[in-house]
N, C-alpha and C positions, 0 to 999 in steps of 0.2 A: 602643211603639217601632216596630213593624212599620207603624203607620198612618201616624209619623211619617216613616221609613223611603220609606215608599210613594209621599208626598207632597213630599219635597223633595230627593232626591237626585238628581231630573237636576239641579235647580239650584248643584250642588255640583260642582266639579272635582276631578280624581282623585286628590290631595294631600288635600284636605277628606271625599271619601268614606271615604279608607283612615282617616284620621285617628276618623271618625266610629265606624266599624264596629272598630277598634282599643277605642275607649271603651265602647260598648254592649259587647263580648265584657267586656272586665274591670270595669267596673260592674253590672254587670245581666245577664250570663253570656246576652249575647241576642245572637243574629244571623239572618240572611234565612233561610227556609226555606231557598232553592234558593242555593247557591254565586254568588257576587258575580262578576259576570262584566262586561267595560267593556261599554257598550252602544253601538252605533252614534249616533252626534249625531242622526241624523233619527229615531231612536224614543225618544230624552230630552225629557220635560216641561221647557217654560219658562215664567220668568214673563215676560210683553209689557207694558211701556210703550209706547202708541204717540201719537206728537205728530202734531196735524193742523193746518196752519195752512188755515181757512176764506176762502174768497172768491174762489179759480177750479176750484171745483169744487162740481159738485151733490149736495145731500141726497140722492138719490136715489142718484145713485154710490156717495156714503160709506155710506147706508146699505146698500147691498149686497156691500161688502170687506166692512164690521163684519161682516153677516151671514156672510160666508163664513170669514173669519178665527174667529168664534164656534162655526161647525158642526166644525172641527178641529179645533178647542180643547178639543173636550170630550175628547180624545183626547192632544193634545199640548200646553197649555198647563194652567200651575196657580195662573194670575192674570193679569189682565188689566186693567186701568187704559188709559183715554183721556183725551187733552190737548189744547185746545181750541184755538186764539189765531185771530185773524182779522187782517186785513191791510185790512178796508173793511166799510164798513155792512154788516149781515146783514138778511137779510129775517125778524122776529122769531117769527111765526106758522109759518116754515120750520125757525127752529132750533129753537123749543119742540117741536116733532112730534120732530125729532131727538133731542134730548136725552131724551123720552117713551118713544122703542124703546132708546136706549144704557138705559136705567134700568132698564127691562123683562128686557132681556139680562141684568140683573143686572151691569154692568161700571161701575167708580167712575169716574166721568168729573169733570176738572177743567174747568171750564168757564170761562176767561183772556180770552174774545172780546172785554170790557168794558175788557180792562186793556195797557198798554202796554209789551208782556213778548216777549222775547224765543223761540221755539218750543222752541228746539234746547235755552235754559239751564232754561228748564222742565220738558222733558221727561225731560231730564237728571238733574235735583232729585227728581223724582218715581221715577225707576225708582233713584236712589241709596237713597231710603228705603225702597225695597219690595226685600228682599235678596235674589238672584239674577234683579231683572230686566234683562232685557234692553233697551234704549231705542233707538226707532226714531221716524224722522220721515218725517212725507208733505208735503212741500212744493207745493202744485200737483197736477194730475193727467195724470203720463205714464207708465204702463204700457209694460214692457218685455214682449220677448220671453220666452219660457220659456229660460232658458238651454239649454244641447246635454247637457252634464253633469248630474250628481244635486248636487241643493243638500245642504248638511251636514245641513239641517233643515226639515220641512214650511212651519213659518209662516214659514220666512226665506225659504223660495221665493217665499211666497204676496205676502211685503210686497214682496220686490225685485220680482216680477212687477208689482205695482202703481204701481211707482216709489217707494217709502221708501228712504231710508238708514237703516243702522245708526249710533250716536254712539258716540264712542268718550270715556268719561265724562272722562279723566282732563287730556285735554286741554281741558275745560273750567273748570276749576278755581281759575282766575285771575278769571274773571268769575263762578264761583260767590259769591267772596269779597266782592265790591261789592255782586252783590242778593240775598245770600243771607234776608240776615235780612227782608226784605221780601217775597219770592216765597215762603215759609214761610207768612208771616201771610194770604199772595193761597190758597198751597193749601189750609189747615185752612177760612178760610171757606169753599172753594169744596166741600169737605163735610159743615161743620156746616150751610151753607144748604141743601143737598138735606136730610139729615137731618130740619133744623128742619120744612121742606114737608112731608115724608112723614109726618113726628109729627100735625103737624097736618092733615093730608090724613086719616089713617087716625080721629086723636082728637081733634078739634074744640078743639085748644088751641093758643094759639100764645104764651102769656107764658111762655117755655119759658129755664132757666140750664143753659148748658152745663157737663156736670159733668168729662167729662175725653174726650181721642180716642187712640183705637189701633189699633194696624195692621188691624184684619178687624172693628172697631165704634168709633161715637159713643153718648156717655152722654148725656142729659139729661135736667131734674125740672123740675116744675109747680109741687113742693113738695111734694105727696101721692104723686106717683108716678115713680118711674122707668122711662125708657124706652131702650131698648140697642138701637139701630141696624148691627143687623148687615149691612155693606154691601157686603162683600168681595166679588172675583168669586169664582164656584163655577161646576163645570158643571152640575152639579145640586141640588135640594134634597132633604137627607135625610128622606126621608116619614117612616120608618119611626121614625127617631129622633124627627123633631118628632111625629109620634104619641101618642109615649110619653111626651113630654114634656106635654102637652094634657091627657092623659089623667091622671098621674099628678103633676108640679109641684103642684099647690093643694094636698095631703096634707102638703110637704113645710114644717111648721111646727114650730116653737121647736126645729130643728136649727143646731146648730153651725155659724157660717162658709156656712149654705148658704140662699139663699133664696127663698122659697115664690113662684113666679113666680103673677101673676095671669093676664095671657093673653100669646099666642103667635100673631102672625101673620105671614102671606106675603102679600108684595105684593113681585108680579113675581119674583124671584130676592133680596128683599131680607127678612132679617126682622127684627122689632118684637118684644122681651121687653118686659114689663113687671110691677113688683112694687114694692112699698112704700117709700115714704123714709124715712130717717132722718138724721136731724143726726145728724154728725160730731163725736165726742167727742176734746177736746183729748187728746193724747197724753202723760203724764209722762214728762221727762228718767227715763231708766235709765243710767246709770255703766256702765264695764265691770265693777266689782268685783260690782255687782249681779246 
């Protein structure tokens, strides 16, 4: 509770906080160590969608917001997803080097450059499915001034400084409904495809079925093995945990519900479980009186 606690209540409004800390006291007789206190907006974690539309602006630039937006992330942000589209040819050998450090940063980037998608309804989509983000777009590249005032929020400084807007989802909603079911099918590939690369990047296989995707991993088997694409952004990687896990996973056989992982790897901010398959056994109807 306290990790959960830790990890997503900036993302929560004060309706939803009280509500939350109302149920942990009467379920689970658990609440924060130190008294619940509202916290300033500019020292609340967020989560960031941020939509970039490519082609009047350099790699070089982009990669150095990413970079700065990422060095105060480790602080104020607790997920971060990027959103790709372009506007005219890309220079290809420029966006793979791009794509190479967003991936490294550990940040899920949709990569839309290929496709004829709208910035604003994508980016939109994307921070809709990841709960409490926040959805911003970079159109171009015009950097404002630092305003005179204090912004509500670090990163919201950092993106209006860069020239992003914020979206405001709801008014999207009407052209959600035309491409929704289409830009769905455009997102899950754009991370089953990284996925698939890394599998094969790391394990020489690429006749790969994907087995299912969720919010912070992609599944996929060779048929002998499965591979858990853990892709989420993080600001760091738990050493100490995946340690333990390295160390101690291969012991953990003919347990119940839990399984014996084979190996454990880090590549860049992203990890690679892996452990044995098995067909899936049909399910028998059970009744209620059952």
């Amino acid at each position: 509770m306290a990790a959960f606690w830790q990890k997503y209540h900036g993302r929560m409004n004060d309706a939803q906080r009280e509500a939350f800390l109302e149920r942990a006291l009467l379920l689970f007789k658990w609440q924060p160590e130190t008294a619940p206190q509202t916290a300033s907006k500019s020292a609340l974690q967020i989560g960031l969608t941020l939509g970039i539309e490519l082609g009047s602006t350099s790699f070089c630039q982009l990669s150095q917001a990413i970079e700065r937006i990422h060095q105060v992330g480790q602080q104020y942000l607790v997920g971060f997803n990027l959103v790709l589209t372009a506007t005219q040819d890309l220079n290809l050998n420029d966006l793979r080097t791009f794509l190479e450090f967003v991936g490294q940063q550990g940040i899920t980037c949709y990569n839309l450059c290929a496709q004829q998608t709208c910035i604003e309804i994508a980016t939109a989509f994307v921070a809709k499915e990841n709960i409490g983000h926040s959805a911003w777009v970079l159109r171009g590249w015009q950097p404002q001034e630092q305003p005179s005032g204090k912004s509500e929020n670090v990163i919201s400084a950092i993106l209006t400084e860069l020239g992003a807007r914020q979206l405001c989802n709801d008014s999207l909603n009407e052209q959600f409904t035309k491409q929704q079911r289409e830009l769905i099918q455009k997102i899950k590939q754009c991370r089953t495809d990284a996925a698939h690369a890394r599998i094969n990047k790391l394990f020489s296989t690429s006749d790969l079925q994907l087995l299912g995707i969720g919010s912070e991993a992609i599944v996929m088997t060779d048929g002998k093995r499965v591979f858990k694409c853990i892709d989420y952004w993080k600001t760091r990687l738990p050493a100490e945990q995946i340690k333990f896990l390295q160390k101690e996973c291969s012991q953990w056989r003919d347990l119940p519900g839990l399984y014996a992982l084979d190996e454990i790897i880090s590549d860049g901010k992203t990890l690679v479980l892996t452990y044995p398959y098995e067909v899936s056994k049909a399910t028998k109807v059970v009744t209620a009186s059952k």
